[in-house]
LUMBAMI-374768 format. One record per residue (C-alpha): residue in one letter; x, y, z; residue number from 1. Coordinates in nm, 3 decimals. Example, Ala and Ser with C-alpha at 12.3 -4.5 7.8 and 13.67 -1.06 7.14 Angstrom:
2
<pt><resn>A</resn><px>1.230</px><py>-0.450</py><pz>0.780</pz><resi>1</resi></pt>
<pt><resn>S</resn><px>1.367</px><py>-0.106</py><pz>0.714</pz><resi>2</resi></pt>
This chain:
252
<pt><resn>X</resn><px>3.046</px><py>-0.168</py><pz>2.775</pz><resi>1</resi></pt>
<pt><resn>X</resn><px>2.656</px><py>-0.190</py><pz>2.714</pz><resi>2</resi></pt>
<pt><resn>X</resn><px>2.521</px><py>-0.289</py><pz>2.952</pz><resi>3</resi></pt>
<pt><resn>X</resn><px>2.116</px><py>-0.175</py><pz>2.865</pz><resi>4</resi></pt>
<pt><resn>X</resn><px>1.918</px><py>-0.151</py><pz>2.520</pz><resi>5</resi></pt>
<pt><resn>X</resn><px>1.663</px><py>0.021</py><pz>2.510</pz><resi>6</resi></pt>
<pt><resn>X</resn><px>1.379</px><py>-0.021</py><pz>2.224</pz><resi>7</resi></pt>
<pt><resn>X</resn><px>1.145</px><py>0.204</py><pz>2.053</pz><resi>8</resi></pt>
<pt><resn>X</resn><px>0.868</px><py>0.017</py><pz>1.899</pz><resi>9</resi></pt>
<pt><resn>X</resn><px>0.670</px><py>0.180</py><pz>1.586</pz><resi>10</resi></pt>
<pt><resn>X</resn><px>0.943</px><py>0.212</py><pz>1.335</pz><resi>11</resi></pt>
<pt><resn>X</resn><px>1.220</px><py>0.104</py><pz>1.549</pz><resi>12</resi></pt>
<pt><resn>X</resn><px>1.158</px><py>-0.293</py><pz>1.696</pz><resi>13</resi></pt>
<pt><resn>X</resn><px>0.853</px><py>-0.358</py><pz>1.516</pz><resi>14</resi></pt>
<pt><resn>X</resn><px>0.846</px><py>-0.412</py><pz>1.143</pz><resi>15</resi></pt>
<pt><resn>X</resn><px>0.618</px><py>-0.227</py><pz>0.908</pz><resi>16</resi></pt>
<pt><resn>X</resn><px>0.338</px><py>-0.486</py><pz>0.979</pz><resi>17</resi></pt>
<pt><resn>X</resn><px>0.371</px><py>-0.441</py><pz>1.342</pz><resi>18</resi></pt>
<pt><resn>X</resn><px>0.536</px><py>-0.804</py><pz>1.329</pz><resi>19</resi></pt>
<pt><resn>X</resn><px>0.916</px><py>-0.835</py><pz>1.556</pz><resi>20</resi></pt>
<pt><resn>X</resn><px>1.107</px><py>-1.072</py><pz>1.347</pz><resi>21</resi></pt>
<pt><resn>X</resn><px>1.215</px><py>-1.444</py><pz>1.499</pz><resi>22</resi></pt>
<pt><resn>X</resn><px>1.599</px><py>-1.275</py><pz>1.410</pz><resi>23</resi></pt>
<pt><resn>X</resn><px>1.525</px><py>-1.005</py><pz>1.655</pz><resi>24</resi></pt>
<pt><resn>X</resn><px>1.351</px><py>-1.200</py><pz>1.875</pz><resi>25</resi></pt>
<pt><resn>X</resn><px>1.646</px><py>-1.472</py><pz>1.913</pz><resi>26</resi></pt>
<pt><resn>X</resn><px>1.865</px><py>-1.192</py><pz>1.900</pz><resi>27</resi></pt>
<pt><resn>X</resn><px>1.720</px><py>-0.999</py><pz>2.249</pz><resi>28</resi></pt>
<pt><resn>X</resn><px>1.696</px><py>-1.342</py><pz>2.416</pz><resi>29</resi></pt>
<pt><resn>X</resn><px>2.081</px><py>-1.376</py><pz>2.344</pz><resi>30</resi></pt>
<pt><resn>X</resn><px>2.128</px><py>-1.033</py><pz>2.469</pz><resi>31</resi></pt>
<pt><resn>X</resn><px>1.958</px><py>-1.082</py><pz>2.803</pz><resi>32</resi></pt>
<pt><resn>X</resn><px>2.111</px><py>-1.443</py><pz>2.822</pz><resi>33</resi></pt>
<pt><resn>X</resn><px>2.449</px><py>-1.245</py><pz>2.842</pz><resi>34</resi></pt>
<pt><resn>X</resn><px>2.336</px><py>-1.019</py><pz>3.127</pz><resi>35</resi></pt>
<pt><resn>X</resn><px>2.253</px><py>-0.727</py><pz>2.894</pz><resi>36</resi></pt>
<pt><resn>X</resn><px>1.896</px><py>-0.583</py><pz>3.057</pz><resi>37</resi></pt>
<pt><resn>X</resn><px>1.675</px><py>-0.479</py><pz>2.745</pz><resi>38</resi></pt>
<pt><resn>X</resn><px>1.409</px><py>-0.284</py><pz>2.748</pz><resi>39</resi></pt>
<pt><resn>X</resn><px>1.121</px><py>-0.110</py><pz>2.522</pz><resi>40</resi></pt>
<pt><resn>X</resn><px>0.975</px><py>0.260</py><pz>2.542</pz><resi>41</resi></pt>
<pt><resn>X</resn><px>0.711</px><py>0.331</py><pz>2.380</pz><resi>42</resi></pt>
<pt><resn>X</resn><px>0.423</px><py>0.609</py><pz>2.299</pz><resi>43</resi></pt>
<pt><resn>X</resn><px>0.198</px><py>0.382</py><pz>2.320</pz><resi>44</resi></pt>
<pt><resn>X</resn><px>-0.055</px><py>0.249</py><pz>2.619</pz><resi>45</resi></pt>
<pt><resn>X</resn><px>-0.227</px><py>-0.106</py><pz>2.673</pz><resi>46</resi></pt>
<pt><resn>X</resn><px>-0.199</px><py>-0.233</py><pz>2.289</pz><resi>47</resi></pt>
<pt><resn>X</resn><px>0.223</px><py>-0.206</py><pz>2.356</pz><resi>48</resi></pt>
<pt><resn>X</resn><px>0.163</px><py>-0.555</py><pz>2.512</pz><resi>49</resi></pt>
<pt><resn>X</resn><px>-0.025</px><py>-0.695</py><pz>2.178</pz><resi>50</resi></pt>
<pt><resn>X</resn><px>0.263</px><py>-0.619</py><pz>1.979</pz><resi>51</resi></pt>
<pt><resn>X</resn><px>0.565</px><py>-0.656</py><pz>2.182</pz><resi>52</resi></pt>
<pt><resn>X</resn><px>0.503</px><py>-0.935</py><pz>2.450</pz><resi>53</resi></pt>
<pt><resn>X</resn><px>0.610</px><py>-0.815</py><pz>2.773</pz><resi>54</resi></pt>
<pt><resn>X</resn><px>0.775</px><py>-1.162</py><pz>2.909</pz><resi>55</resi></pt>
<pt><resn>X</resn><px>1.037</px><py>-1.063</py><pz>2.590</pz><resi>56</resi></pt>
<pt><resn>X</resn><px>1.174</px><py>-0.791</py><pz>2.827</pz><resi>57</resi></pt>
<pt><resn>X</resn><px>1.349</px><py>-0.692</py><pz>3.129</pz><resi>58</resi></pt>
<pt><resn>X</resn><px>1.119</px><py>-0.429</py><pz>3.159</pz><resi>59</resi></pt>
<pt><resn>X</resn><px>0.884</px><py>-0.178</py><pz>2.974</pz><resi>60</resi></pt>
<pt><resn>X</resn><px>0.837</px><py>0.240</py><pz>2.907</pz><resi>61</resi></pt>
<pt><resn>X</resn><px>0.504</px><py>0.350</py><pz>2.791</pz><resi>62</resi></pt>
<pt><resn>X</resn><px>0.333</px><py>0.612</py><pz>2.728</pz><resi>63</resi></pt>
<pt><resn>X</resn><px>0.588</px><py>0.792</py><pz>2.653</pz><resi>64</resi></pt>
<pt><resn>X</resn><px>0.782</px><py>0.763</py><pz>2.956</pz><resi>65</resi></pt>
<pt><resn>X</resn><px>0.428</px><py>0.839</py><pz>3.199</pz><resi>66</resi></pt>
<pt><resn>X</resn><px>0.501</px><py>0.470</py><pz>3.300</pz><resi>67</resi></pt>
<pt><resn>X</resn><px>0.780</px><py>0.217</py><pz>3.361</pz><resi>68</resi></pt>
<pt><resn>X</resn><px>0.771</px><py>-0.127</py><pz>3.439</pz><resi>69</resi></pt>
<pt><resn>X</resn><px>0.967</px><py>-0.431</py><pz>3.565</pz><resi>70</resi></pt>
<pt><resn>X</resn><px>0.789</px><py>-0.731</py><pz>3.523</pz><resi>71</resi></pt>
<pt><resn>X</resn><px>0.426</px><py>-0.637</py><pz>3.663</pz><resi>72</resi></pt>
<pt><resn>X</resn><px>0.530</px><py>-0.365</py><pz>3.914</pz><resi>73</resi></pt>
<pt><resn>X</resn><px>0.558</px><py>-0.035</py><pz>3.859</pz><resi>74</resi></pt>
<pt><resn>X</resn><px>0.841</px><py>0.129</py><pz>3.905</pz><resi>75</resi></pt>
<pt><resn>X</resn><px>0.806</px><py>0.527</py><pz>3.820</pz><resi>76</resi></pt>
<pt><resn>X</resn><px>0.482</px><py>0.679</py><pz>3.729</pz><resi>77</resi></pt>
<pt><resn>X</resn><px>0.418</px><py>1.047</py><pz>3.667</pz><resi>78</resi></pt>
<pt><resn>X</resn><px>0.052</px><py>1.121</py><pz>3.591</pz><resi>79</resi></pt>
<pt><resn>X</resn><px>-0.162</px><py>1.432</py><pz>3.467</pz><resi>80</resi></pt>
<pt><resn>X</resn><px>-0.417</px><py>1.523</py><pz>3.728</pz><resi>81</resi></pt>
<pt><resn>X</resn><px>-0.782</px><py>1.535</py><pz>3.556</pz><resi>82</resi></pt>
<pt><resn>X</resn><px>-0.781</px><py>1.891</py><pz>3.720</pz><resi>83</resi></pt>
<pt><resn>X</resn><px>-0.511</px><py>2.002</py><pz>3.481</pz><resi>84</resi></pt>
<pt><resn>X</resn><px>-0.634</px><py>1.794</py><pz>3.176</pz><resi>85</resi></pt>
<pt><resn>X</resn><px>-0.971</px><py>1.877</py><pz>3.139</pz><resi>86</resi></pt>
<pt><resn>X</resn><px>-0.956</px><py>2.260</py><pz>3.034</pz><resi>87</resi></pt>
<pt><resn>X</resn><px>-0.713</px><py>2.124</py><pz>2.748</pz><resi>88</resi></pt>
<pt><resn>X</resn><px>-0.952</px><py>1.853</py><pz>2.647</pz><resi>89</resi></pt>
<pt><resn>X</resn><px>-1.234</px><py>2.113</py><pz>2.599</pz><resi>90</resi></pt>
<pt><resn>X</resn><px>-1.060</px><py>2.361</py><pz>2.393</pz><resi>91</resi></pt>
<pt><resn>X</resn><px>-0.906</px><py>2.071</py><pz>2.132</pz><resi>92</resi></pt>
<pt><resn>X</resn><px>-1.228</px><py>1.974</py><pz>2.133</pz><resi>93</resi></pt>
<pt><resn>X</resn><px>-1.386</px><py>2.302</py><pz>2.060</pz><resi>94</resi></pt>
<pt><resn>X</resn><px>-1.104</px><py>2.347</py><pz>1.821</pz><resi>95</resi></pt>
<pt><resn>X</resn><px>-1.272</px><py>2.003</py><pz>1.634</pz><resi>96</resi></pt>
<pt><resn>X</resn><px>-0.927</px><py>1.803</py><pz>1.701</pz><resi>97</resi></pt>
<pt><resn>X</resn><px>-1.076</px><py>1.421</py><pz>1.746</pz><resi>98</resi></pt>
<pt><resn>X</resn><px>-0.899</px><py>1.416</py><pz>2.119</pz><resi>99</resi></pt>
<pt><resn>X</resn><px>-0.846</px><py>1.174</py><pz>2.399</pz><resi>100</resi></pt>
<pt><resn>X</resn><px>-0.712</px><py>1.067</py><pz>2.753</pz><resi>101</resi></pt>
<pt><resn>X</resn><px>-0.578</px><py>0.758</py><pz>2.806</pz><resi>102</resi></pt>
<pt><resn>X</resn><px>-0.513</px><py>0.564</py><pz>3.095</pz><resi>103</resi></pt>
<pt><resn>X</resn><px>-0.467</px><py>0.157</py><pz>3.251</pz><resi>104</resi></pt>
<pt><resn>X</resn><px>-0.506</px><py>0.135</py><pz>2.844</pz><resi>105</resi></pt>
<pt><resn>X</resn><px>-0.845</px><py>0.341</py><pz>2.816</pz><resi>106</resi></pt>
<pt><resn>X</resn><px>-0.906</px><py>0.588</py><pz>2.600</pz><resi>107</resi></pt>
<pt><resn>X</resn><px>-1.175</px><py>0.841</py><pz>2.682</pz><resi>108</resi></pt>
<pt><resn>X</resn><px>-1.211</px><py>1.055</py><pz>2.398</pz><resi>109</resi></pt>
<pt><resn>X</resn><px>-1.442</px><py>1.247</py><pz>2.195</pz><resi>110</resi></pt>
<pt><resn>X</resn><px>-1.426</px><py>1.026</py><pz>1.887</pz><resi>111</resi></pt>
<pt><resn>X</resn><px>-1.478</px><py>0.634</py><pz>1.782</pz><resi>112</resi></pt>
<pt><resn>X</resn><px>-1.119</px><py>0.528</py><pz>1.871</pz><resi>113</resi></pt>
<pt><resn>X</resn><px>-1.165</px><py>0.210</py><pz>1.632</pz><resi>114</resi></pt>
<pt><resn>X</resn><px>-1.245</px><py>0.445</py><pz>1.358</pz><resi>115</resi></pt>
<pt><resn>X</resn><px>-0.899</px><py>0.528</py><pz>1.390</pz><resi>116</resi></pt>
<pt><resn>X</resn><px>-0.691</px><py>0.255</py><pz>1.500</pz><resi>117</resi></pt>
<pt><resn>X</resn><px>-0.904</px><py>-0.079</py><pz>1.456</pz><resi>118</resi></pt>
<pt><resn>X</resn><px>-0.698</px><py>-0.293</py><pz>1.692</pz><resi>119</resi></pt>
<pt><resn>X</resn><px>-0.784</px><py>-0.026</py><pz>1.996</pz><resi>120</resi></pt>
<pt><resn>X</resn><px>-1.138</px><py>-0.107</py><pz>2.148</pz><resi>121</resi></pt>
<pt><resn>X</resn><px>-1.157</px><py>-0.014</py><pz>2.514</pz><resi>122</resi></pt>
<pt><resn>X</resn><px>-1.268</px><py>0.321</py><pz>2.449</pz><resi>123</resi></pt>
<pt><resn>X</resn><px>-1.503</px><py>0.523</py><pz>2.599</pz><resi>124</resi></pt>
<pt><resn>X</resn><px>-1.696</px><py>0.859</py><pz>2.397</pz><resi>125</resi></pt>
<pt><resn>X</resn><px>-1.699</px><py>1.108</py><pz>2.681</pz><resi>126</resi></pt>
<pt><resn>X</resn><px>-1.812</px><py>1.499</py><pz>2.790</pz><resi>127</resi></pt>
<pt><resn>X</resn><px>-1.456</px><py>1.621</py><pz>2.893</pz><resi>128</resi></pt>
<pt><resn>X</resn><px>-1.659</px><py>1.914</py><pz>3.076</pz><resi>129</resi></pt>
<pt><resn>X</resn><px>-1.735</px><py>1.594</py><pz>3.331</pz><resi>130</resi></pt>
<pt><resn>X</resn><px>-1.447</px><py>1.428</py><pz>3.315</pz><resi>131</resi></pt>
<pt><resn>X</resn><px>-1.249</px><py>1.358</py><pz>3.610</pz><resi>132</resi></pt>
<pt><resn>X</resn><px>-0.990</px><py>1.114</py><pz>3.602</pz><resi>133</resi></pt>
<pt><resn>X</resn><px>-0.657</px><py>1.146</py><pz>3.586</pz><resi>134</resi></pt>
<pt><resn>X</resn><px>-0.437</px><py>1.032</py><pz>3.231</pz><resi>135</resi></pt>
<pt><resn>X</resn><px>-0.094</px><py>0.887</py><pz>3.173</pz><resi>136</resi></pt>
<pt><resn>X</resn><px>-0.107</px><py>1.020</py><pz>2.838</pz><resi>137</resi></pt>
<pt><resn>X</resn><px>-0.371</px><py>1.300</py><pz>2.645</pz><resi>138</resi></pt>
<pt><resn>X</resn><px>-0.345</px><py>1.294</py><pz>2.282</pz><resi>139</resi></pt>
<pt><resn>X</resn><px>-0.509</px><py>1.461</py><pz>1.965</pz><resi>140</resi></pt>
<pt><resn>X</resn><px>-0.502</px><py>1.435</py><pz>1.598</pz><resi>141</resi></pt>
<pt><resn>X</resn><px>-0.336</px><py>1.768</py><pz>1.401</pz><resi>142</resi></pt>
<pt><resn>X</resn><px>-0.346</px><py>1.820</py><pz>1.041</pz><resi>143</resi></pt>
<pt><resn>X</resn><px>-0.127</px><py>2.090</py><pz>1.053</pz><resi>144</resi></pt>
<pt><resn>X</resn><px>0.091</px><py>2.296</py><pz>1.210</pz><resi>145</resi></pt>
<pt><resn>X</resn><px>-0.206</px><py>2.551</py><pz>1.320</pz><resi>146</resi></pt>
<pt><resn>X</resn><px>-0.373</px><py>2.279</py><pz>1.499</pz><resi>147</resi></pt>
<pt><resn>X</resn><px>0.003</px><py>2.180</py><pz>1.663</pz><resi>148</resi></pt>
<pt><resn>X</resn><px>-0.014</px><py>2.616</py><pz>1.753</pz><resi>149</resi></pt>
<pt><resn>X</resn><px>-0.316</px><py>2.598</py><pz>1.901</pz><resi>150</resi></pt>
<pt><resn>X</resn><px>-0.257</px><py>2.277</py><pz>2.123</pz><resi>151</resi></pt>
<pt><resn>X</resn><px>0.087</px><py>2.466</py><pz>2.232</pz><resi>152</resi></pt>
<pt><resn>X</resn><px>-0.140</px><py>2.794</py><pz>2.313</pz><resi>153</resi></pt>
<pt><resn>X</resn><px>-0.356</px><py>2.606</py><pz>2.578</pz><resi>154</resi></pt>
<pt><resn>X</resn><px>-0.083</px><py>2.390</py><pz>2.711</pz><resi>155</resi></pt>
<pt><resn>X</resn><px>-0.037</px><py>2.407</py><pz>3.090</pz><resi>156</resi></pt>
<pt><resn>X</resn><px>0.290</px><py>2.469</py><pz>3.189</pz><resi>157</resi></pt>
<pt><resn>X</resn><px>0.340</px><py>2.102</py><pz>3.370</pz><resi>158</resi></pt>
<pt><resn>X</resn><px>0.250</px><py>1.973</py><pz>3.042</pz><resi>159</resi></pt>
<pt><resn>X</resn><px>0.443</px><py>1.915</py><pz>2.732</pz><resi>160</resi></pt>
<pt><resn>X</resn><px>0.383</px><py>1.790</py><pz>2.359</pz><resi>161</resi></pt>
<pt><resn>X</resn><px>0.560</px><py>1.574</py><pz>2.087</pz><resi>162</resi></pt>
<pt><resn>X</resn><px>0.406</px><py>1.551</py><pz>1.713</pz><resi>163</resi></pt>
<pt><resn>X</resn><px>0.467</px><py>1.219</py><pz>1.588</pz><resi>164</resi></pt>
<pt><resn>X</resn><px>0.522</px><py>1.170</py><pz>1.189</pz><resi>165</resi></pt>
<pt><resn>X</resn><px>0.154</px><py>1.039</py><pz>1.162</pz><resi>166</resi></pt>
<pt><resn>X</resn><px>-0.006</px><py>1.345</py><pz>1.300</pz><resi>167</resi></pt>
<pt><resn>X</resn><px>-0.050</px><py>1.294</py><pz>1.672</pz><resi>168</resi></pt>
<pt><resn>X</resn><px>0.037</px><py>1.526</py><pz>1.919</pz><resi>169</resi></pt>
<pt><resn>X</resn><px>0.108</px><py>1.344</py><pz>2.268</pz><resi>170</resi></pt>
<pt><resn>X</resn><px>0.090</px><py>1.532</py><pz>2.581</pz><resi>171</resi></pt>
<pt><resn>X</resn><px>0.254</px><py>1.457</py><pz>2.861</pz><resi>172</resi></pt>
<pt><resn>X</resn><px>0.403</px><py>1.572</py><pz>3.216</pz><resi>173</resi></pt>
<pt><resn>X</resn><px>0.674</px><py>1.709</py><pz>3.218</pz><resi>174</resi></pt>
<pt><resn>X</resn><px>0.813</px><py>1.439</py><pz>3.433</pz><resi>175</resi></pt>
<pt><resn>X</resn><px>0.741</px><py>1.184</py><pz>3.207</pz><resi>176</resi></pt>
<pt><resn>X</resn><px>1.000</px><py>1.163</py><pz>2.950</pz><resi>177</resi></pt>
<pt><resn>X</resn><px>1.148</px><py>0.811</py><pz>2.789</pz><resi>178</resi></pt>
<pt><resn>X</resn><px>1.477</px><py>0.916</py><pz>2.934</pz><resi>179</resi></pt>
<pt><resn>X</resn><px>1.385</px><py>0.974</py><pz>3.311</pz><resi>180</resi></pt>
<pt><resn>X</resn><px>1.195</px><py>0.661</py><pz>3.286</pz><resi>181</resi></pt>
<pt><resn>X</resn><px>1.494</px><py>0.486</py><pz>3.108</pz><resi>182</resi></pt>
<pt><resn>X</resn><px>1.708</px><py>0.662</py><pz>3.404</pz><resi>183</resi></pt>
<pt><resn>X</resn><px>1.480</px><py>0.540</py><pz>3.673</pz><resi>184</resi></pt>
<pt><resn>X</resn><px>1.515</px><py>0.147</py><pz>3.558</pz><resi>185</resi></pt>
<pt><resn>X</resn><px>1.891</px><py>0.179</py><pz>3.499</pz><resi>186</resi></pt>
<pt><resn>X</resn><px>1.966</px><py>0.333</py><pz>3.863</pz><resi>187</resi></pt>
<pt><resn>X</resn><px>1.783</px><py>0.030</py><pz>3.960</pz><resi>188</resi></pt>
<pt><resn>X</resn><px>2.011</px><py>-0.187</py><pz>3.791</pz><resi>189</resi></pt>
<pt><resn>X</resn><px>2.281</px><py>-0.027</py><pz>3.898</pz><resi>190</resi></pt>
<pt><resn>X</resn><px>2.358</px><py>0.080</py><pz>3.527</pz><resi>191</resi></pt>
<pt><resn>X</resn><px>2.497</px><py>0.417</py><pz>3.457</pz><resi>192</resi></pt>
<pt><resn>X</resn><px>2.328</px><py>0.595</py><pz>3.173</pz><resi>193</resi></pt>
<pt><resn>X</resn><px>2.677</px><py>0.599</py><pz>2.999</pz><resi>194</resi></pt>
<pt><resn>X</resn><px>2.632</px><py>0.247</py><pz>2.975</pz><resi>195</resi></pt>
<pt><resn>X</resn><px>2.330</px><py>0.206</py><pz>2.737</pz><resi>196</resi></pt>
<pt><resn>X</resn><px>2.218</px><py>0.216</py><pz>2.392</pz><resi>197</resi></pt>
<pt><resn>X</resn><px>1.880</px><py>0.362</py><pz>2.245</pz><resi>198</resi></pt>
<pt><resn>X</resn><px>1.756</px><py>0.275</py><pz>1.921</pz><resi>199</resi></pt>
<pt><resn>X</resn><px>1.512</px><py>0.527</py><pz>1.789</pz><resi>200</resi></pt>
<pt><resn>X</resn><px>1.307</px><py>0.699</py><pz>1.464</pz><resi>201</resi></pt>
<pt><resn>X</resn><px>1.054</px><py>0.953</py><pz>1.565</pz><resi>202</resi></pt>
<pt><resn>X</resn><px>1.079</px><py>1.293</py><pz>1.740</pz><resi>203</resi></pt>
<pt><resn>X</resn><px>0.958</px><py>1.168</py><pz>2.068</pz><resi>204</resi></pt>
<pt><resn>X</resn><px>1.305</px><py>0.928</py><pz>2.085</pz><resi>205</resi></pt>
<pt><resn>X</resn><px>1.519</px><py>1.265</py><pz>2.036</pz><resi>206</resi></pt>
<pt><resn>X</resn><px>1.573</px><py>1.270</py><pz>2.412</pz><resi>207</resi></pt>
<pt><resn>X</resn><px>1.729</px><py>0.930</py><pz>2.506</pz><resi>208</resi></pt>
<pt><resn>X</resn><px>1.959</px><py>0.916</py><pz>2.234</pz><resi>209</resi></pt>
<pt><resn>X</resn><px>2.075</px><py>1.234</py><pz>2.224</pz><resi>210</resi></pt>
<pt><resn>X</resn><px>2.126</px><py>1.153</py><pz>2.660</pz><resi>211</resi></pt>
<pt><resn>X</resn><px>2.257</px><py>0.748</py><pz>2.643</pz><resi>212</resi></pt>
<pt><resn>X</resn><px>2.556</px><py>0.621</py><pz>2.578</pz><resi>213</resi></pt>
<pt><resn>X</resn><px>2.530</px><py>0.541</py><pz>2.246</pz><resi>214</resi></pt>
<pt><resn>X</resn><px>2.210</px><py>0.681</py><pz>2.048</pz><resi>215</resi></pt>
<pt><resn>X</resn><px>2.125</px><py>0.491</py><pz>1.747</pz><resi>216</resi></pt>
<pt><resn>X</resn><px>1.909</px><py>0.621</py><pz>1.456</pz><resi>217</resi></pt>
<pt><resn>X</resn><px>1.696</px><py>0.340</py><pz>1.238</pz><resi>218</resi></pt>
<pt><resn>X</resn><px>1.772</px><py>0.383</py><pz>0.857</pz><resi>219</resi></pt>
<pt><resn>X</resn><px>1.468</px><py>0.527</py><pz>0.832</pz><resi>220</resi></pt>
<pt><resn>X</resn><px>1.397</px><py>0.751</py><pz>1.115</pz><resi>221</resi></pt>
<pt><resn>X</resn><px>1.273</px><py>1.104</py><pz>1.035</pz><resi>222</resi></pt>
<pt><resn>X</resn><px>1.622</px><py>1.358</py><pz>0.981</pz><resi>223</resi></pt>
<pt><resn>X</resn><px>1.565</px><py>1.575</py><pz>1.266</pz><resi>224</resi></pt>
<pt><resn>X</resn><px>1.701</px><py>1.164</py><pz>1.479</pz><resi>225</resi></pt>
<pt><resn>X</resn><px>1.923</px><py>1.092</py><pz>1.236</pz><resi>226</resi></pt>
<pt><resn>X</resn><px>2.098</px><py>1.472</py><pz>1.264</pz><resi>227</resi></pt>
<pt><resn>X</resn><px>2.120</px><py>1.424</py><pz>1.695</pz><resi>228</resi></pt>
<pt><resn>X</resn><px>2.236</px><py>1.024</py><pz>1.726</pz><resi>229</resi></pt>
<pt><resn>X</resn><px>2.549</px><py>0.898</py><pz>1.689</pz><resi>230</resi></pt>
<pt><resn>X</resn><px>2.521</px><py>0.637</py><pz>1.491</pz><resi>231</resi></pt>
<pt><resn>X</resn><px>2.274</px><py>0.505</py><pz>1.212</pz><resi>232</resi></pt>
<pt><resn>X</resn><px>2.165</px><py>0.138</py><pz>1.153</pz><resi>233</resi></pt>
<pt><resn>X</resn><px>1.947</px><py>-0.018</py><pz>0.909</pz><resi>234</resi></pt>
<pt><resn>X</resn><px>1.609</px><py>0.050</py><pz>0.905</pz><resi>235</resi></pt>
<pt><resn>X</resn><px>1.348</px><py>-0.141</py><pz>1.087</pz><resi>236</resi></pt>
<pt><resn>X</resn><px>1.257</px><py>-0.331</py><pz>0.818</pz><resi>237</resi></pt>
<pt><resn>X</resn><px>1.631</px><py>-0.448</py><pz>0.772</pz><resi>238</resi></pt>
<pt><resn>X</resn><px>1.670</px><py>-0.621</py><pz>1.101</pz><resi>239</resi></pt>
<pt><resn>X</resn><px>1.831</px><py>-0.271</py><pz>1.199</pz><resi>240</resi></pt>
<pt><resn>X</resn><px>1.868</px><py>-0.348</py><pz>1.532</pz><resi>241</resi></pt>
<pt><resn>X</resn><px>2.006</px><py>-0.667</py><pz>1.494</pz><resi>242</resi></pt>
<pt><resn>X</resn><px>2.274</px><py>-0.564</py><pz>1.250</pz><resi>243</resi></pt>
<pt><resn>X</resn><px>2.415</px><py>-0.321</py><pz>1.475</pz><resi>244</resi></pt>
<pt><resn>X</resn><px>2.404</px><py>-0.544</py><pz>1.782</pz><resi>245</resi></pt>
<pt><resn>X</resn><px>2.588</px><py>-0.813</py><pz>1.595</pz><resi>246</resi></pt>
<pt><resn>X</resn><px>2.835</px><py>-0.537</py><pz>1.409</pz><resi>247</resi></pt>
<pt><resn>X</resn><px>2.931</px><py>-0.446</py><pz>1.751</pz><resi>248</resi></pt>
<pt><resn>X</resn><px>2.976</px><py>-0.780</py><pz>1.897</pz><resi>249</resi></pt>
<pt><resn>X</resn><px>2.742</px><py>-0.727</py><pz>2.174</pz><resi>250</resi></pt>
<pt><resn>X</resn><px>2.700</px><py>-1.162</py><pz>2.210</pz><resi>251</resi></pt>
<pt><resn>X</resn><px>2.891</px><py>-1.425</py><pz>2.121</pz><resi>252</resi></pt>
């Protein structure tokens, strides 16, 4: 029985256009109508709540898994101390990797963040040698994999990092994954991770589906998610997610 879905966003929940289609939409209010608790994880920081509404949800991952929410209270939070952070964020930037730390949705980085992403605008261009607060998530631009060697070479050993398909590497504790965060909200619920379904595309979803009940790859996730879940849907510009819940009969 699934009793918990949990959502990626980018290439998962959210369509190319960064839209979440009225099907889907109806479709997640049926599902927590029912009793089913759904949920979203998510790389990303403060714009997660421009994109995917948070009043749509039982409760929220971002970050990466740095931060979980129910409603507006948090509910596990593992942070990077600014102590551990800041020798990283002068070597990427030494290394000329446009770099950043993000927190409470800033970004304090070494580059115009809009340039980038035009939708992100609480930014602030700082000296990491001076820098002293403490991040949910770091996160720098690589090109290739040299730049991806050299991030691993100066990685502290609480820290770890996931290369997305567009080129950003996301660092992170090592205590905040999607799944413990996913793990942390079920327990809550009294919901045993056998129990849930994950619906994922990129490398940083690899975790919680290969660890749910039921790990679902999007039609067009990258191969290395497709090769660990155990099932695939249609892609997120198919109504994947709806497809599969309503294949599976999860509402009436």
């Amino acid at each position: 029985m699934v009793k918990m879905i949990v959502l990626d966003l980018d290439g998962t929940l959210l369509k190319n256009d960064k839209s979440i289609s009225e099907k889907t939409q109806s479709i997640i209010k049926q599902c927590r109508k029912s009793g089913i608790k759904v949920i979203y994880a998510t790389g990303r920081g403060g714009s997660a709540e421009k994109v995917a509404p948070s009043q749509l949800f039982d409760g929220r991952i971002t970050m990466g898994g740095a931060i979980a929410y129910i409603g507006d209270t948090v509910v596990y939070s593992s942070l990077i101390p600014f102590s551990v952070a800041r020798p990283l964020l002068i070597a990427c930037n030494k290394h000329g990797l446009k770099t950043a730390s993000e927190i409470n949705g800033m970004h304090y980085s070494n580059f115009n963040v809009s340039d980038e992403w035009s939708y992100i605008t609480n930014f602030e261009i700082v000296n990491f040698s001076q820098h002293s607060i403490d991040a949910e998530k770091l996160y720098a631009l690589v090109k290739n994999t040299d730049d991806e060697k050299f991030i691993e070479g100066n990685l502290p050993k609480d820290l770890y990092m996931v290369v997305a398909r567009d080129g950003m590497a996301m660092i992170m504790h090592k205590e905040a994954t999607k799944l413990k965060a996913i793990v942390e909200l079920a327990n809550i619920w009294g919901i045993n991770k056998t129990e849930i379904v994950a619906f994922g595309d990129d490398l940083n979803d690899i975790d919680m589906i290969n660890h749910v009940g039921i790990g679902v790859a999007m039609g067009n996730a990258v191969d290395e998610v497709k090769a660990i879940a155990d099932e695939i849907c249609l892609s997120n510009e198919e109504d994947g997610i709806v497809e599969w819940i309503l294949k599976k009969g999860l509402i009436k």
